[in-house]
C-alpha positions as CSV (number, residue, x, y, z in Angstrom):
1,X,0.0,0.0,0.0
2,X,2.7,2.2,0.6
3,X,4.2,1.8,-2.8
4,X,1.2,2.9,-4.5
5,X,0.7,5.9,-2.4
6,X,4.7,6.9,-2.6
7,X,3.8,6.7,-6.5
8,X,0.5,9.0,-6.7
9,X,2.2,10.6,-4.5
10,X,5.3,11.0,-7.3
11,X,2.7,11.3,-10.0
12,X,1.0,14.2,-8.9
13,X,4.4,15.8,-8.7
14,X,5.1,15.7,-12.3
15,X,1.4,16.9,-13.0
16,X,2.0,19.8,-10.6
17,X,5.5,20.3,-12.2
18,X,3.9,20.3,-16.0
19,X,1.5,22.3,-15.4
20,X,4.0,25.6,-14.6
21,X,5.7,24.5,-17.3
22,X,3.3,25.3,-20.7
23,X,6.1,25.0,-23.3
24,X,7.1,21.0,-21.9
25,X,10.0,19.4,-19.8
26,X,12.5,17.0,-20.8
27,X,12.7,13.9,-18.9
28,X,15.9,15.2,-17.5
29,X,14.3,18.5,-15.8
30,X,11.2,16.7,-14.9
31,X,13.2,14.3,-12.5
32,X,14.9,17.1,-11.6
33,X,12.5,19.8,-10.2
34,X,10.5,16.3,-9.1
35,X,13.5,14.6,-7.3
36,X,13.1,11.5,-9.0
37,X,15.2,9.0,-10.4
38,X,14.9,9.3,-14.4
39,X,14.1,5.8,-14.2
40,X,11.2,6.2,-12.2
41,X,10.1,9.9,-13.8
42,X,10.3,7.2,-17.0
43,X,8.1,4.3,-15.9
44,X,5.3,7.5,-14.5
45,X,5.2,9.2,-17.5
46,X,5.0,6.1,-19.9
47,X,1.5,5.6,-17.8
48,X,0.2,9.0,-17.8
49,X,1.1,9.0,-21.8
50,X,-1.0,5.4,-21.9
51,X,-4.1,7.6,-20.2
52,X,-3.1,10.6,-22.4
53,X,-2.7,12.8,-19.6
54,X,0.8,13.8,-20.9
55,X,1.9,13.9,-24.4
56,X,5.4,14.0,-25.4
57,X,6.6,15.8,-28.4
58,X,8.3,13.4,-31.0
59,X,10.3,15.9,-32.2
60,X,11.8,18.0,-29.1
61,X,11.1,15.1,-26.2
62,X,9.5,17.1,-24.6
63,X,6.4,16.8,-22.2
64,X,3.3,18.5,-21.9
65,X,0.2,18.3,-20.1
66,X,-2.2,15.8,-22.2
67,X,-6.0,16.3,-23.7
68,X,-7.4,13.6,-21.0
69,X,-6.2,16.2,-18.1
70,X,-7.5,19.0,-19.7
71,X,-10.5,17.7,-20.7
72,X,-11.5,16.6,-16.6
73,X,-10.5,20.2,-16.0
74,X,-12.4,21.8,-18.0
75,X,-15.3,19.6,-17.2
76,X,-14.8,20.4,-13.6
77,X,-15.2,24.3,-14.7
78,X,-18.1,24.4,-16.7
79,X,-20.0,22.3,-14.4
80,X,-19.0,25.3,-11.8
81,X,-20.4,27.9,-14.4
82,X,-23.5,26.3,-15.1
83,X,-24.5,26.4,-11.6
84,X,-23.7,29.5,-11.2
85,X,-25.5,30.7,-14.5
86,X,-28.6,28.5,-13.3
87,X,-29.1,29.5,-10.3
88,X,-31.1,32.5,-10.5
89,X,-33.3,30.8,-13.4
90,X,-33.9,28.1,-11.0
91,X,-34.7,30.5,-8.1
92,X,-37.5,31.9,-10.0
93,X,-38.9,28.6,-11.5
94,X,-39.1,27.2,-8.1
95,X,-40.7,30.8,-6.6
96,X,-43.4,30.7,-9.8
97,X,-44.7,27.5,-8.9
98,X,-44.0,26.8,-5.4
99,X,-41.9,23.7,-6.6
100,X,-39.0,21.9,-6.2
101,X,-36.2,22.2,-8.8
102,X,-33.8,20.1,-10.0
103,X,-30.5,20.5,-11.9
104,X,-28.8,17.1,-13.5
105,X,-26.1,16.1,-15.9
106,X,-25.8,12.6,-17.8
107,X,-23.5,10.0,-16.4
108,X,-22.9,7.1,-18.5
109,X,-26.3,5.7,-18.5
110,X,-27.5,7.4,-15.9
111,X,-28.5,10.9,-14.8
112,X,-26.7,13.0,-11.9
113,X,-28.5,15.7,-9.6
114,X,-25.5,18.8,-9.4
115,X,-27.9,20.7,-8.1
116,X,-31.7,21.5,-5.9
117,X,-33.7,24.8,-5.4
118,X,-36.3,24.3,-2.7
119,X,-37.4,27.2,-0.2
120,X,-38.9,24.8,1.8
121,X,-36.1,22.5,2.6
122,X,-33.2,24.2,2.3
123,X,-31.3,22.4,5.4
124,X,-31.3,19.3,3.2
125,X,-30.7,21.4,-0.4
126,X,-27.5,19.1,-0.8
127,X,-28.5,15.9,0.4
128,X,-29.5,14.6,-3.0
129,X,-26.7,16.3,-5.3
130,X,-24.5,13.4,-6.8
131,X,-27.3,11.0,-6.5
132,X,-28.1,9.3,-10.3
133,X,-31.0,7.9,-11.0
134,X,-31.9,6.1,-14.6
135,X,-32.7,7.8,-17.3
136,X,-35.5,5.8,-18.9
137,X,-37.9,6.8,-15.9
138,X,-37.0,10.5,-15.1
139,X,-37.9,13.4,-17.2
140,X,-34.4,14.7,-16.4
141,X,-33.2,11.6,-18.0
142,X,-35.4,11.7,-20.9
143,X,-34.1,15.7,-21.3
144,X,-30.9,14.4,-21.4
145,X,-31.6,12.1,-24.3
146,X,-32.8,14.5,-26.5
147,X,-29.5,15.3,-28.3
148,X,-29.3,11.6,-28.8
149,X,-30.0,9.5,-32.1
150,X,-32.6,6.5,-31.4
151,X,-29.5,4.1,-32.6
152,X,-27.4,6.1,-30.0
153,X,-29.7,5.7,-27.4
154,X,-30.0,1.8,-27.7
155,X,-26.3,1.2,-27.4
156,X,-26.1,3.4,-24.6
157,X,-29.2,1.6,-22.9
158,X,-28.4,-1.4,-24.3
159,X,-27.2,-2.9,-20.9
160,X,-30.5,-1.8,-18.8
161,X,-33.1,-3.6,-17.5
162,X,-36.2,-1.4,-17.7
163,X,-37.4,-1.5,-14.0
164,X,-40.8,-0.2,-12.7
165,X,-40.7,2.4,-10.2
166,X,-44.1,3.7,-11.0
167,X,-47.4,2.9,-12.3
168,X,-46.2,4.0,-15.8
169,X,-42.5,3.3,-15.5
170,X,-41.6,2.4,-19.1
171,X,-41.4,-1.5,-19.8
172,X,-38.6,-1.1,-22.7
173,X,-36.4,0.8,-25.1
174,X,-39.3,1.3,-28.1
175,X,-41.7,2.3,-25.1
176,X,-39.0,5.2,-24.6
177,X,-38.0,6.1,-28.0
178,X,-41.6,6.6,-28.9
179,X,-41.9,9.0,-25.9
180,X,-39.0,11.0,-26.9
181,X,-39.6,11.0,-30.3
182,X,-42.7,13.3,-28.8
183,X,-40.8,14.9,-26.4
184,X,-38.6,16.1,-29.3
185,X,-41.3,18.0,-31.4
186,X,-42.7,20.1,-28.1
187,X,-39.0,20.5,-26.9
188,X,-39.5,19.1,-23.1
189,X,-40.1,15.7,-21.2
190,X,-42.6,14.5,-18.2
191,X,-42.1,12.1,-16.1
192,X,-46.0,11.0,-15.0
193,X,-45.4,9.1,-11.7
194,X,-42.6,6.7,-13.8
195,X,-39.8,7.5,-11.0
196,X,-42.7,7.6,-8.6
197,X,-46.0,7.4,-7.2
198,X,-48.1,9.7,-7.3
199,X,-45.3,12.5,-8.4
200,X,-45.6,14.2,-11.7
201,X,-42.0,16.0,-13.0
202,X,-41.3,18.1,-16.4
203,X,-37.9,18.7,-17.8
204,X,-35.9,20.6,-20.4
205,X,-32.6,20.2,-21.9
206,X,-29.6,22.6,-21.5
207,X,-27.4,23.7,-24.2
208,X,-24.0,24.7,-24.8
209,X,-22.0,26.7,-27.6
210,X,-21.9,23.8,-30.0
211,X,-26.0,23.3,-29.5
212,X,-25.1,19.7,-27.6
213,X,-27.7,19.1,-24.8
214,X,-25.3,18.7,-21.3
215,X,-27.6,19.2,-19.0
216,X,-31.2,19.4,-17.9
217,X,-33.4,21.5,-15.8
218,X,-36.8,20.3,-14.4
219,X,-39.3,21.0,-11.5
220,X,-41.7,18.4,-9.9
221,X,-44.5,18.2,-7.6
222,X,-47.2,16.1,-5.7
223,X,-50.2,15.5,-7.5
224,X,-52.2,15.3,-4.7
225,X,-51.2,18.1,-3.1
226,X,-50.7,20.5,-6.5
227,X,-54.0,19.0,-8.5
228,X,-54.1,22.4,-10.2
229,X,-51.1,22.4,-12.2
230,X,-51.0,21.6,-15.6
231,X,-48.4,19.8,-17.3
232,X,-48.0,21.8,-20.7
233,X,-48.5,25.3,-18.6
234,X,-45.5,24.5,-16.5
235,X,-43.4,22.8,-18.9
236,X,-43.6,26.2,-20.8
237,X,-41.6,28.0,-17.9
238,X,-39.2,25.3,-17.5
239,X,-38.1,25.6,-21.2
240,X,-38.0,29.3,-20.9
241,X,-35.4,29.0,-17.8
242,X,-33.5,26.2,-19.8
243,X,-33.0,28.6,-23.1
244,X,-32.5,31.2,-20.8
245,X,-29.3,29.0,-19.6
246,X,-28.2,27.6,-22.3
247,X,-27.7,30.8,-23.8
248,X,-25.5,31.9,-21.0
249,X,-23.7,28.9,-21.6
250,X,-23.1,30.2,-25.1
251,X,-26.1,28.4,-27.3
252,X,-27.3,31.2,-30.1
253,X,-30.7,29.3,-30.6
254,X,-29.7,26.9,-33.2
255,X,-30.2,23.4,-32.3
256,X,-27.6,20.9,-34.3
């Protein structure tokens, strides 16, 4: 165990050292400002290059930081602007309607909360954030599909077993498509009481620069409790909100 610590430990090092260094190291300096043997600078690098978070340059030798770290970066940032650009959209969906909203990425197969607006139960605003629930069953989910071909979304659902978690939960992949393929002419999802009992949930998709859909915003609600609200009349302000982000997040309007 104390090996492999003593080498992430050693790994991070070079990462740290690469990064101050934009124009690339040779093995030499990197051991160097690292204090490691070349040897073992050698062996670390040769992994990281297998990963492709360093690439050497054929030509100089030298090393640079590599597309797989700067791609986890700049996930890591833009899921920090989104939030931030959402937040007062969500705000005001969740003050309109006296509902909970909901703010959730794609994850593999699955969808991921990043982030909750609720007035009423703001001491627990957090305790569901990295939680994922399928996609099949929640209208977040289904938002999330909608940048998806149907050929796309088989192989990525190929591996699920359609489970029932509500009265209309459903049974299989043409069941879905079918539903998206209406969900794509009105331009939002529902979930009705598929995650749930009794719990009725409308979604949009997010946008970025490039029109791809990387997020989704939604708002759901009790249908006993909330009997009044319609379906297609709050789904309307929930698309507003997610246009609203998604050109923050740089979308000009035209959908690839």
């Amino acid at each position: 165990m104390e090996v492999r610590v003593q080498s992430l430990d050693r790994t991070f090092c070079i990462l740290r050292t690469l990064a101050h260094e934009p124009l690339g190291l040779s093995l030499a300096e990197i051991a160097q400002v690292a204090e490691l043997p070349r040897s073992t600078a050698f062996r670390l690098l040769a992994v990281l290059i297998q990963h492709e978070y360093v690439r050497k340059n054929s030509q100089t030798n030298l090393y640079r930081l590599g597309p797989a770290f700067i791609e986890m970066s700049s996930h890591y940032l833009n899921s920090l602007e989104l939030k931030t650009e959402s937040a007062p959209y969500m705000r005001e969906l969740g003050e309109n309607f006296g509902t909970i909203v909901f703010l959730a990425r794609r994850q593999g197969d699955m969808m991921v909360y990043i982030d909750k607006e609720d007035k009423f139960t703001s001491l627990r605003k957090y305790s569901i954030i990295g939680q994922q629930k399928p996609l099949y069953c929640t209208s977040l989910g289904k938002a999330l599909l909608l940048g998806l071909e149907d050929a796309e979304i088989r192989t990525l659902l190929a591996g699920n077993t359609f489970e029932h978690f509500g009265p209309n939960t459903h049974g299989d992949i043409e069941s879905l498509l079918e539903d998206l393929a209406a969900c794509k002419k009105r331009g939002w999802t529902r979930d009705n009481e598929e995650a749930e009992p009794g719990v009725n949930c409308v979604a949009a998709p997010i946008r970025d620069y490039r029109g791809d859909v990387i997020s989704a915003i939604s708002t759901s609600w009790i249908l006993e409790s909330r009997p009044e609200l319609e379906p297609e009349k709050v789904a309307s302000r929930v698309v507003k909100a997610a246009q609203e982000i998604s050109r923050c997040m740089g979308w000009t309007g035209a959908e690839t």
